[in-house]
N, C-alpha and C positions, 0 to 999 in steps of 0.2 A: 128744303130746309128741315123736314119731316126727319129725315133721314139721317140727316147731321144730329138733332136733338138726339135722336134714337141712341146713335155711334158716339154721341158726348154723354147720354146716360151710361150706354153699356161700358164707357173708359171709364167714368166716373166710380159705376158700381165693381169694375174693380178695383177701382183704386180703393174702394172705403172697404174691400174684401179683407187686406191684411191687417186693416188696424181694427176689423172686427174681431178678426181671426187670432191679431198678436195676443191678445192675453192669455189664448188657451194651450198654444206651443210651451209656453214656456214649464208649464205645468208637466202635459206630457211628455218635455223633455228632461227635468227635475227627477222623474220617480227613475228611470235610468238610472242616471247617475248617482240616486241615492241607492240606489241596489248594487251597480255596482263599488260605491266606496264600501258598503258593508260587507263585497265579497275579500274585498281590499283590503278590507280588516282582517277578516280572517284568515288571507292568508298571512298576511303580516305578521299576526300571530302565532300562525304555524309556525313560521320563518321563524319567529323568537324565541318557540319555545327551544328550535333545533340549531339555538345556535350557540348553547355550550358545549355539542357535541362536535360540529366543526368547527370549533377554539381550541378543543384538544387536539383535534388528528391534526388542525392544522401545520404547527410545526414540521412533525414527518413530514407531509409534502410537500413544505415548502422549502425544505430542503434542498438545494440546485442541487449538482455533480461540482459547480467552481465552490460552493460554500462546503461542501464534503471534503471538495481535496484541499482547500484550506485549513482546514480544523486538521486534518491527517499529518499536514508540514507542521504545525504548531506543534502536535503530540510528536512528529520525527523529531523535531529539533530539540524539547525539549527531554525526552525517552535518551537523546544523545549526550547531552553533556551528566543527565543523570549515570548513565552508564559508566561513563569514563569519570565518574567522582566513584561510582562502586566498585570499579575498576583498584582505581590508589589503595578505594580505604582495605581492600581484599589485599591488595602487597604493597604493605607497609614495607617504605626503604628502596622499594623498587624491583626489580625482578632477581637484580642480583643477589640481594638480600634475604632470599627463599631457601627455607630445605631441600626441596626436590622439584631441581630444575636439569634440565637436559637440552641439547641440539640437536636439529636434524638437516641435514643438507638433500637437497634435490637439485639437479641442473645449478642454472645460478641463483638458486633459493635457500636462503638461511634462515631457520627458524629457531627461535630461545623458548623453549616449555616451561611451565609451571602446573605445577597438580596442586591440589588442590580439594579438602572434604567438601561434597557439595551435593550437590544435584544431577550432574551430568552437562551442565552448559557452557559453553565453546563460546571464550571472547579472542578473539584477534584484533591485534591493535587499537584495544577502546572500540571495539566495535563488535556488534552480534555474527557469529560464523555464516550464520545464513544470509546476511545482509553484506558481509565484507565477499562470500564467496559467489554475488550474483545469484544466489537461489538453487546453486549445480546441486543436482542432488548426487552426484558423484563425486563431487570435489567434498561436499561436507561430508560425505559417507567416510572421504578417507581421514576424516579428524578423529574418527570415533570408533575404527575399527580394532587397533588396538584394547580399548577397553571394550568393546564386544566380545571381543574372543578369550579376556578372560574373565568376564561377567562384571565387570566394574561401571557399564556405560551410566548408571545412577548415583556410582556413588563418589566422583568425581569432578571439581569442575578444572578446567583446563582455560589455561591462561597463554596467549601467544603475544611473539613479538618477530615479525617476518617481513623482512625484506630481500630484493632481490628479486631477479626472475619472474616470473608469469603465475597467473594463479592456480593453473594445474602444477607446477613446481613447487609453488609454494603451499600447496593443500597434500602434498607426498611430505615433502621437507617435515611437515607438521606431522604426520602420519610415523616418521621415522623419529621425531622427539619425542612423542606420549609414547611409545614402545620403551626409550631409552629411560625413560622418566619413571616408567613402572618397574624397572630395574631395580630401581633406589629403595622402592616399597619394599621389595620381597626378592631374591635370589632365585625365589621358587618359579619366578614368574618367567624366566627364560627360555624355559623346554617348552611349553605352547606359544610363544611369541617365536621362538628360531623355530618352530615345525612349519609354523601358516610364512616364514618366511617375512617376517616385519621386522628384524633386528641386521639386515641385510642390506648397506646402504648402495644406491645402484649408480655408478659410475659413472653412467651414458650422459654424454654430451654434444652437443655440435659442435662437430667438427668445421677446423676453422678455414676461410676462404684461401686458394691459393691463389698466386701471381698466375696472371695470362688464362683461369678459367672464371666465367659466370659464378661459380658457387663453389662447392668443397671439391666435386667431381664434377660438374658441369662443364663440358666443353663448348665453345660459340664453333657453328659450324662449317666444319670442313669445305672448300669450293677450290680443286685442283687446277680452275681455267678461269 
């Protein structure tokens, strides 16, 4: 029985261990937490002071690539119909109604010129030469070489209306109008445009398919057996 009393003291004394013990956990678990809410504070503070400076930048990075080429279709579409009002209000009456307008044909490309005092910049049909010409930097090269070669590429704008044919056709055709168009300015302007060969309209065209061949000359072929 000895032994039991013993083994029911020594349960007991731990049992009466934690509720001696409870009051002083809680203290030492207290100053922790108070330390760390004061670290908590300060950095929260940091965080505050630094967060007018990530209010600014934030924009720029929030910036997606779909929110970018959104805003890009907005300013196209709107860049567009402004242009084709600056368009009208530049030829009043219409094209035909201009001083100095000329033609130029390439293949099956027909183009109506108009000059124009300006700056140098190339519209085709209500549209920017670089944007209508896909970006060629060869096909826009040929809008503008007439007024390169006789130093006018500044002080002229050029106004197009071209249909027909393909866009290398129709960036010649155009090439042979602002030639013919510079005519009208000056007399003088003949002998360096017939030297470099721009006043020179070029004939070549495809030749058209005949009966019984694949293509102009193309024959399907030959099997004697």
């Amino acid at each position: 029985m000895a032994l039991s009393v013993s083994s029911l003291a020594s349960a007991f004394s731990h049992l009466s261990l934690p509720s001696t013990s409870a009051p002083h956990p809680p203290p030492l678990l207290r100053l922790p937490t108070t330390r760390r809410a004061a670290r908590l504070v300060l950095f929260a503070s940091g965080a505050d002071a630094a967060e007018p400076v990530l209010e600014a930048e934030a924009p720029a990075a929030d910036d997606g690539p779909e929110e970018v080429l959104a805003v890009e279709a907005e300013e196209d579409a709107l860049s567009g119909l402004a242009l084709r009002k600056y368009v009208k209000q530049r030829l009043p009456g219409g094209f035909a109604a201009q001083r100095i307008t000329a033609t130029g044909r390439r293949k099956m490309a027909s183009a109506r010129v108009v000059l124009q005092e300006g700056t140098g910049k190339v519209f085709i049909n209500f549209r920017d030469a670089k944007e209508y010409l896909q970006a060629n930097p060869m096909w826009v090269e040929y809008c503008k070489i007439p007024l390169v070669t006789l130093g006018f590429e500044n002080n002229y704008d050029v106004f197009v209306k071209v249909q027909g044919g393909g866009l290398s056709g129709q960036a010649q055709a155009i090439c042979l109008g602002v030639a013919r168009a510079l005519l009208k300015i000056s007399p003088a302007n003949r002998v360096p445009l017939r030297s470099e060969g721009l006043l020179t309209r070029d004939t070549r065209v495809v030749e058209r398919k005949k009966a019984g061949l694949r293509k102009a000359r193309k024959r399907p072929q030959f099997s004697k057996r």
